[in-house]
matplotlib code that plots the C-alpha trace (Angstrom):
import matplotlib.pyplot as plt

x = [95.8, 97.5, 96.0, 98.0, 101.7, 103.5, 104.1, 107.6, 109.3, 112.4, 114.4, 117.2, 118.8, 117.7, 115.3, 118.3, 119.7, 116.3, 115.5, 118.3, 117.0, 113.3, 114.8, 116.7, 113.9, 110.7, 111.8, 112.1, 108.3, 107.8, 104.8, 105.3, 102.8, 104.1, 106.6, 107.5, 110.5, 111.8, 114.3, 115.8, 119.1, 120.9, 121.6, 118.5, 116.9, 120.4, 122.4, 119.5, 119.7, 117.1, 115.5, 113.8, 111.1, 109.4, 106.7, 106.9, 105.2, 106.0, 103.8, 100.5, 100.5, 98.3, 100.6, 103.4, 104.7, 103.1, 106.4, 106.9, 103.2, 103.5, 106.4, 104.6, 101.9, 103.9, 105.8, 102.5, 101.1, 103.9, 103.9, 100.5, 100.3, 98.7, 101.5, 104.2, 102.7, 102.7, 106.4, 107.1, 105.7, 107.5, 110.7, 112.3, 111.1, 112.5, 115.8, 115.6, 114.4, 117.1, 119.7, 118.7, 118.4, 121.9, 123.2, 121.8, 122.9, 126.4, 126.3, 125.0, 127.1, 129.6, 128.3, 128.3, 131.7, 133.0, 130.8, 132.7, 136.3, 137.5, 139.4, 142.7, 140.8, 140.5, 137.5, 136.7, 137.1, 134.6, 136.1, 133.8, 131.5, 133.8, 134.1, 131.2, 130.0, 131.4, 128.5, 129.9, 130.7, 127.3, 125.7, 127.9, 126.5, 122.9, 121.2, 119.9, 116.7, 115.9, 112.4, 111.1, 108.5, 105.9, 105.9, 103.1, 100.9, 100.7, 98.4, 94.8, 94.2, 91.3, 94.1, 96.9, 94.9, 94.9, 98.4, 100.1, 104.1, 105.7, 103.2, 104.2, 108.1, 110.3, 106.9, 108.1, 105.4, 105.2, 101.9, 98.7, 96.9, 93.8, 95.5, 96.3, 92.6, 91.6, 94.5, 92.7, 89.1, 90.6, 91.9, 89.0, 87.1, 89.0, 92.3, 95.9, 97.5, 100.5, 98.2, 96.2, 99.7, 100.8, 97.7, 97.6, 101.0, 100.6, 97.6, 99.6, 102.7, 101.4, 97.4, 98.2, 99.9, 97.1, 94.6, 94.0, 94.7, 91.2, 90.4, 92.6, 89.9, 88.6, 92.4, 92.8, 89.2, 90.5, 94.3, 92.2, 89.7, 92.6, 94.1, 91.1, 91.0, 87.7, 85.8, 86.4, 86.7, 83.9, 82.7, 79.6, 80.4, 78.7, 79.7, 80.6, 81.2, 80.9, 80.6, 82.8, 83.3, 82.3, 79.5, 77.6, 79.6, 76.8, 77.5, 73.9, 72.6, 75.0, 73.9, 70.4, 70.7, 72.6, 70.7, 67.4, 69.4, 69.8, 66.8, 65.1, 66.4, 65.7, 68.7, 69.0, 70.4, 70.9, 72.5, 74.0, 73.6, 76.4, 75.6, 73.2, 72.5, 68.7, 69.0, 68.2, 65.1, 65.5, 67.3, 64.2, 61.5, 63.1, 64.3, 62.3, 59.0, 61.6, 62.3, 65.8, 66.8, 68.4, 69.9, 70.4, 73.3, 74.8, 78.7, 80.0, 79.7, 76.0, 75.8, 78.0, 76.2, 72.4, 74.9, 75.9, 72.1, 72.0, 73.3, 72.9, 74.2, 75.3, 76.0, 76.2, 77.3, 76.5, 79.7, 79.8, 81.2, 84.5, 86.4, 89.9, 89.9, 88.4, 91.2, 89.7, 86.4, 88.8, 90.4, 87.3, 85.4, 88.6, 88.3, 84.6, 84.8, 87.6, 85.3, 82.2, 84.6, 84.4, 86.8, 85.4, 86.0, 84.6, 85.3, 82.4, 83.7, 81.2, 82.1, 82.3, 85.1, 88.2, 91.5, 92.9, 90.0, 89.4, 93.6, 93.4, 90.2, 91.7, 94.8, 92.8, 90.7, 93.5, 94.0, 90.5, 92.0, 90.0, 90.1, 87.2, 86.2, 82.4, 81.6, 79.1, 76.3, 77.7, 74.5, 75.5, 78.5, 80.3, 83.6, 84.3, 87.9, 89.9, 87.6, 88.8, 92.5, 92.6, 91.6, 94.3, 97.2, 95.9, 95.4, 92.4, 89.5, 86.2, 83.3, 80.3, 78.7, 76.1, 73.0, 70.1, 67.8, 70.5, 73.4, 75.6, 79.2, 81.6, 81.9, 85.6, 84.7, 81.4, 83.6, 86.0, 83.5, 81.8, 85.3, 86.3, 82.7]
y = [207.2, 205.9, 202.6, 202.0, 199.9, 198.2, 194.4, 193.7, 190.3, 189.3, 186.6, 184.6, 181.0, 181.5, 183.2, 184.9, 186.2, 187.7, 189.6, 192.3, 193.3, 193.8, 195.9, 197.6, 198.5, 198.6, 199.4, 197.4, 197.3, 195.9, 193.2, 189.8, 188.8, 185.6, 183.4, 180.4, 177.9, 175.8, 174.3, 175.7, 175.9, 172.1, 170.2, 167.1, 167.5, 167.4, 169.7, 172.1, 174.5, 175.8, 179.2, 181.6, 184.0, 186.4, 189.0, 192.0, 195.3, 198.6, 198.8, 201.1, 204.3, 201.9, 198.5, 199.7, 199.3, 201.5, 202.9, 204.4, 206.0, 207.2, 209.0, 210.8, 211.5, 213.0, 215.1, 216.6, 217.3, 218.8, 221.4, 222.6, 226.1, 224.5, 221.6, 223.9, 226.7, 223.4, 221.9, 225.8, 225.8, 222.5, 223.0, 224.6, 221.6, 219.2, 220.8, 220.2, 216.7, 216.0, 217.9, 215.2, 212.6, 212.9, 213.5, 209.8, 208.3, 209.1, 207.7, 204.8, 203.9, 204.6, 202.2, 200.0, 199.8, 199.6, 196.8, 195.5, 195.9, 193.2, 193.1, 194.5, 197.2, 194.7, 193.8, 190.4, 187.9, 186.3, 184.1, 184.2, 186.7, 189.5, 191.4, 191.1, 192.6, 191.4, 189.7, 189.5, 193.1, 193.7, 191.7, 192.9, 196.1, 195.0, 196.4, 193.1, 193.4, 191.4, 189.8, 191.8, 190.3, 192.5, 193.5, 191.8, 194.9, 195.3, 191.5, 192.0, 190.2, 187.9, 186.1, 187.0, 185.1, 181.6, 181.8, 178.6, 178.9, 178.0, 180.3, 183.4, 182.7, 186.0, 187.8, 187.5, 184.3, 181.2, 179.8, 181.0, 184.3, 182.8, 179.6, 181.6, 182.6, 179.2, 178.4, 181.1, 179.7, 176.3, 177.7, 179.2, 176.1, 174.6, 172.8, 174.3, 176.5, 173.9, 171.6, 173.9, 175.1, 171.8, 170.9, 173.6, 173.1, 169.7, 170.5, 173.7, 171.1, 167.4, 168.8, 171.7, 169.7, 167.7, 170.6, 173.7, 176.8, 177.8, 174.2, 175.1, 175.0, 171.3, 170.7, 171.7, 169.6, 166.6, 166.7, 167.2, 164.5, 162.0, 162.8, 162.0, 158.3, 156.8, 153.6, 150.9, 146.9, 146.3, 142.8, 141.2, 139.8, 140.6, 143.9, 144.9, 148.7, 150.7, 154.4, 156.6, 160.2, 162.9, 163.9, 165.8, 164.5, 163.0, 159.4, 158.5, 160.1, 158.3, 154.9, 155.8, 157.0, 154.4, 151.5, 152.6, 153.7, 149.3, 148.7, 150.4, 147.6, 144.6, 143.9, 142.5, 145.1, 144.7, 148.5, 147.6, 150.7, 150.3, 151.8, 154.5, 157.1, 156.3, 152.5, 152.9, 153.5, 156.4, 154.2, 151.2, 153.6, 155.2, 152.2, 149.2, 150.0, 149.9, 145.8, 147.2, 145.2, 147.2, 145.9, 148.0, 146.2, 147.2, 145.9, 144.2, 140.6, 140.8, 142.3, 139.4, 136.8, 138.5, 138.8, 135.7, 134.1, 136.7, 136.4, 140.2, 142.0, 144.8, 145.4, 148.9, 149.9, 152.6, 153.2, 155.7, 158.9, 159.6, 163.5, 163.7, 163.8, 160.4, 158.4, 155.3, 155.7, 154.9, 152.5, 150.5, 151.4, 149.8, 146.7, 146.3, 146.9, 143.8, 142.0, 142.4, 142.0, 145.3, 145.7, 149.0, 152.2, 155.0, 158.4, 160.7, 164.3, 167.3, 169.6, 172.5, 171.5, 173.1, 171.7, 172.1, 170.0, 167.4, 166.9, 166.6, 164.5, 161.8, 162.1, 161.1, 158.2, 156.9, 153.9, 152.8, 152.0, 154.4, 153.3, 155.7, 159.1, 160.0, 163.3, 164.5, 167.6, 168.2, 170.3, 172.9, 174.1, 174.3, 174.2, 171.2, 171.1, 170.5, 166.4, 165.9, 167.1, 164.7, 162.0, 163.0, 163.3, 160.6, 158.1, 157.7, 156.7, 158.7, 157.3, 159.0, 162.2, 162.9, 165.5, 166.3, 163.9, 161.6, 159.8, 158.8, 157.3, 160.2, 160.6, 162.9, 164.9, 166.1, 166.7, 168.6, 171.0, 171.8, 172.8, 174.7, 175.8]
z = [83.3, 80.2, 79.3, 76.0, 75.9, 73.4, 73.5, 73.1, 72.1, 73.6, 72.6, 74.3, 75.7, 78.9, 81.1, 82.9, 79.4, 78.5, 81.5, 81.6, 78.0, 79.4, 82.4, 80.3, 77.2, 79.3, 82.5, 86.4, 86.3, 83.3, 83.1, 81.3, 79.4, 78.1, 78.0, 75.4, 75.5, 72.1, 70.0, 66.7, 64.6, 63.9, 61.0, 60.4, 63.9, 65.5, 67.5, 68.1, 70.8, 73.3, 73.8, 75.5, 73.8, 76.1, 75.6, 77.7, 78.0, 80.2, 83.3, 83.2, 86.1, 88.2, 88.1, 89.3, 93.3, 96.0, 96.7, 93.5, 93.5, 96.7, 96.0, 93.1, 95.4, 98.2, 95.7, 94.2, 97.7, 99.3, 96.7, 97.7, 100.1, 102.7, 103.4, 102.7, 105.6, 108.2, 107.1, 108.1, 111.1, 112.4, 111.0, 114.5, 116.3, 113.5, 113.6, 118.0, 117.8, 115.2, 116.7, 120.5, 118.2, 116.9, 120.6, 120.9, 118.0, 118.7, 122.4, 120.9, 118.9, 121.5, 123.7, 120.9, 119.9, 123.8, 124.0, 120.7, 122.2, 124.2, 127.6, 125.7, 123.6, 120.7, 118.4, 119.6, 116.1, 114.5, 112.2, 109.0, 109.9, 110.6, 114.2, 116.3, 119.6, 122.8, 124.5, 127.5, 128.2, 126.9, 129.2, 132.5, 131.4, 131.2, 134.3, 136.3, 138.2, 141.5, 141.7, 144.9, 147.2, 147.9, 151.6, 153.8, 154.4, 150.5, 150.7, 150.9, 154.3, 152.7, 151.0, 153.6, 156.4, 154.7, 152.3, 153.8, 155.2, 151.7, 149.6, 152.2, 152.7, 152.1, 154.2, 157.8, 158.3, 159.4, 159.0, 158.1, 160.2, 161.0, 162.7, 165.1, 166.1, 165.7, 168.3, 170.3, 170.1, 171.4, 174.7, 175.6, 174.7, 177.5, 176.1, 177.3, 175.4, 174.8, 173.6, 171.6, 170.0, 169.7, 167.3, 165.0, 164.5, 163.3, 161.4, 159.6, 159.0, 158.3, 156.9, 154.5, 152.3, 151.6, 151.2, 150.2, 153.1, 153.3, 155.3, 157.6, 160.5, 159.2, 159.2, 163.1, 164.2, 161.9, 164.2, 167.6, 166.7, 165.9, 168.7, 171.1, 172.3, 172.0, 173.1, 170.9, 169.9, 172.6, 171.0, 171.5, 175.1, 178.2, 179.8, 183.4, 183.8, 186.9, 187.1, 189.5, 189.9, 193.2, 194.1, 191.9, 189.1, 187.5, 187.4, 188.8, 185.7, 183.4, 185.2, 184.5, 180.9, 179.8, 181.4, 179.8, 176.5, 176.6, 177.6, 174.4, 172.5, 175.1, 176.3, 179.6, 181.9, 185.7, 187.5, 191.0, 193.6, 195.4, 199.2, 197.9, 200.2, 199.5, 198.9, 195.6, 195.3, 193.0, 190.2, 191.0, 190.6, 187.2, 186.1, 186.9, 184.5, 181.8, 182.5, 184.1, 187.1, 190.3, 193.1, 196.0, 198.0, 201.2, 200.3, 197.1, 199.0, 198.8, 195.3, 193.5, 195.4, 193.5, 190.2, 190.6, 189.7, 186.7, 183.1, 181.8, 178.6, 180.5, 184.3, 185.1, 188.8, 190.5, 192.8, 195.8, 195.2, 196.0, 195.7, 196.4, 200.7, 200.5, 200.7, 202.3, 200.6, 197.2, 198.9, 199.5, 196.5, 194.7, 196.7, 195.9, 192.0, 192.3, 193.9, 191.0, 188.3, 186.9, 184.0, 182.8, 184.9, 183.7, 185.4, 185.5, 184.7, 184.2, 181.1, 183.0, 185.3, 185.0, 184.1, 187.4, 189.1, 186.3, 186.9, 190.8, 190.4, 187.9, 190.6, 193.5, 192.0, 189.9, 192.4, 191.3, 188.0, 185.9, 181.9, 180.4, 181.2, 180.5, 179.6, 182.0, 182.0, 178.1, 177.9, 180.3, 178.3, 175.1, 176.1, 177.6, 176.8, 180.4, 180.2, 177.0, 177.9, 180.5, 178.3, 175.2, 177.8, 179.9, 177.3, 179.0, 176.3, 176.0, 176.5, 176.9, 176.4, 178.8, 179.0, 181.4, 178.8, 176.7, 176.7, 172.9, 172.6, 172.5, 168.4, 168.2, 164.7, 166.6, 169.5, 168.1, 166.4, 169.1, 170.6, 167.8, 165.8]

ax = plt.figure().add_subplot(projection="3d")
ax.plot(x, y, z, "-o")
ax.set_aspect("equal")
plt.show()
C-alpha cells in the first residue's frame, strides 16, 4: 500500500474557489489537511481582501470510498479461473431471467403510463412538477380486498360457546352456545320453558354488557334470583301467620320448625292447632318442652278467646288441610283465619310437586287469600322449580324453605343455584 503523498497548498477567496483546483490536481478523494482564512493586499490596513489557503493531499489506497475499492477488488477476482468457469456456467440462466425480466419491465411501464393518461388519453398536469400519475385510475385498478369473517365451524368451540351476540355477528348467532344448555338445565330443574327462555334472554341482553361472557351462568342465577319475590319489611311487631296447604303438604312440619326455630332465641311463641285430627297432641308433646305454647282448639271462636289472654311475638296456626275438592273446607278455613286475625298466609308447597299441581293447588286455595308460599320437603329434591314458578308469576312472595330437620327464609341467590348448579 503506498503510504507516501505530497501536501499541496491551494490558495483562493473562498472555500468554493479553492475546491475545484484540489479536484482537479489531487483528485475527488483528495484529503484536507488544513485549512487557514486571512487578510492581505490594501493600502495602510485598508481595503484588504479575504482568503482562503488550503492544504491538500491525494488519498492513500486505503482512504478512499468502499465503492471505489470494491470495484478494484471485483475486477481482480473475476479474472481468476475459478470465477470465470461459474459466470460460464450461469450465463444461460442469466440470459432467461433477463430476457422474463424484460417481459416485465415493459408491462410495467405499460401499466404505468395508462395509469398516467387521463379520461381523454391525456397526461394529467401537474403544474410545477411536470406530468404525474393518475391516482385515480391507479387506484380503480388496485385490487380491493373484503375483510372475510371466518365461518363458525372454523372457532374453537371453547371460545365459540361464550363469544357474546355483538362479538359473533356476521356467524349466524345470536347469543352465546352454552346459554342455551343453561336454558336446558333450568327446565328440567322445574321452571317452564317460556320462563326459562324468557330469563336467559334477559340475562344475555341486559347482563352481558356488564360482564365478561364466561359469567354467563352467574348472569342467568343473578336474573332468576331478581326475579324471585321474597319475604320482606317484616318490622319488629308481633306476627300472626297461619300455615295452609293439603294434606301431606308439610305445613305441620313448617309450624313445628318454625315455632321451635323462635323458641331458640326466647321469643314468645304460641302455635294454634286448628281442628287437628289428633288434638294436638303431637305439636304439645314436640313443642311444649321447648317453652312453646299450643293450643288445640275445636273452631276459631275458642282459639281467639285463649289468644285473646296472650301477648306473643309470633302466632303460628296450624290450619286444616285443604286440596282442591274441598270447597267448603276453604270456605270455612277462610272464615276462621278472619276471625284470628291472620294477616300472613303462607301456602305450603312440597318441592317435588309439579307445575301442573302447585298451579291447580294455588287455584283452589286462592279464596284463602294466600300471600307467601313456603317451600316444603326442599330436602327431597333439587329441582324445585314449578313452587318457585308459581311464586315469580304469582307475585306471590317466598317464604320458607323447609327440610325433614330445618327451616331458613328462602335466600334467591342460594335458590337460584341450586336450580341451575
Amino acid at each position: 500500500m503506498d503510504t507516501t503523498s505530497e501536501t499541496k497548498t491551494f490558495r483562493g477567496r473562498s472555500l468554493e474557489e479553492v475546491l475545484p483546483q484540489i479536484r482537479a490536481d489531487l483528485g475527488a478523494d483528495a484529503i484536507v489537511v488544513r485549512r487557514r482564512e486571512g487578510l492581505a493586499g490594501g493600502i495602510g490596513g485598508f481595503f484588504q481582501r479575504s482568503y482562503v489557503e488550503v492544504d491538500a493531499r491525494a488519498a492513500f489506497e486505503d482512504e478512499k470510498p468502499l465503492e471505489a475499492r470494491n470495484d478494484r477488488a471485483t475486477a481482480e477476482g473475476l479474472s481468476s479461473p475459478a470465477i470465470r468457469a461459474l459466470v460460464d456456467q450461469a450465463a444461460p440462466f442469466a440470459d432467461a431471467l433477463a430476457s422474463a425480466q424484460g417481459s416485465v419491465s415493459e408491462r410495467a411501464h405499460e401499466v404505468l403510463m395508462a395509469a398516467a393518461q387521463g379520461a381523454a388519453g391525456e397526461v394529467v398536469p401537474a403544474g410545477l412538477y411536470g406530468p404525474q400519475p393518475n391516482r385515480v385510475a391507479i387506484e380503480d385498478a388496485a385490487p380491493v380486498y373484503e375483510p372475510v369473517a371466518p365461518p363458525a365451524e372454523m372457532i374453537p368451540p371453547a371460545v365459540n360457546e361464550f363469544l357474546p351476540e355483538p362479538a359473533r355477528e356476521g356467524m349466524g348467532a345470536e347469543r352465546p352456545n352454552v346459554a342455551d344448555a343453561h336454558e336446558e338445565r333450568l327446565v328440567a330443574a322445574g321452571l317452564s320453558a317460556g320462563l326459562a327462555k324468557d330469563i336467559v334472554a334477559e340475562a344475555v341482553a341486559h347482563g352481558l354488557p356488564f360482564a365478561q361472557p364466561r359469567g354467563i351462568k352467574k348472569l342467568i342465577r343473578t336474573t332468576l334470583a331478581r326475579r324471585m319475590p321474597v319475604m320482606a319489611d317484616l318490622g319488629g311487631e308481633a306476627r300472626t301467620i297461619a300455615f295452609v296447604g293439603a294434606g301431606g303438604s308439610g305445613k305441620t312440619s313448617a309450624t313445628e320448625r318454625l315455632a321451635a326455630a323462635y323458641a331458640n332465641v326466647d321469643a314468645d311463641v304460641v302455635v294454634v292447632a286448628l281442628r287437628a285430627t289428633d288434638g294436638g297432641v303431637g305439636l304439645s308433646s314436640r313443642l311444649e318442652p321447648l317453652g312453646v305454647s299450643v293450643i288445640a282448639a275445636a273452631d276459631a271462636e275458642q282459639a281467639a278467646r285463649r289468644l285473646a289472654r296472650r301477648e306473643a311475638t309470633l302466632t303460628i296456626v296450624d290450619a286444616p288441610a285443604a286440596g282442591p275438592a274441598d270447597k267448603a273446607a276453604v270456605a270455612q278455613i277462610a272464615a276462621d283465619l278472619r276471625t284470628l286475625g291472620v294477616n300472613e298466609i303462607h301456602l305450603t308447597l312440597p318441592a317435588t310437586l309439579s307445575a301442573a299441581a302447585a298451579d291447580e293447588l294455588a287455584s283452589a286455595l286462592a279464596p284463602l287469600g294466600i300471600t307467601h308460599i313456603a317451600l316444603t320437603h326442599a330436602d327431597q329434591t333439587t329441582r324445585p322449580g314449578a313452587p318457585v314458578e308459581l311464586a315469580v308469576s304469582g307475585r306471590r312472595a317466598l317464604s320458607y324453605v323447609c327440610s325433614r330437620d330445618a327451616i331458613a327464609p328462602v335466600d334467591p341467590d342460594e335458590l337460584a343455584k341450586q336450580l341451575l348448579p
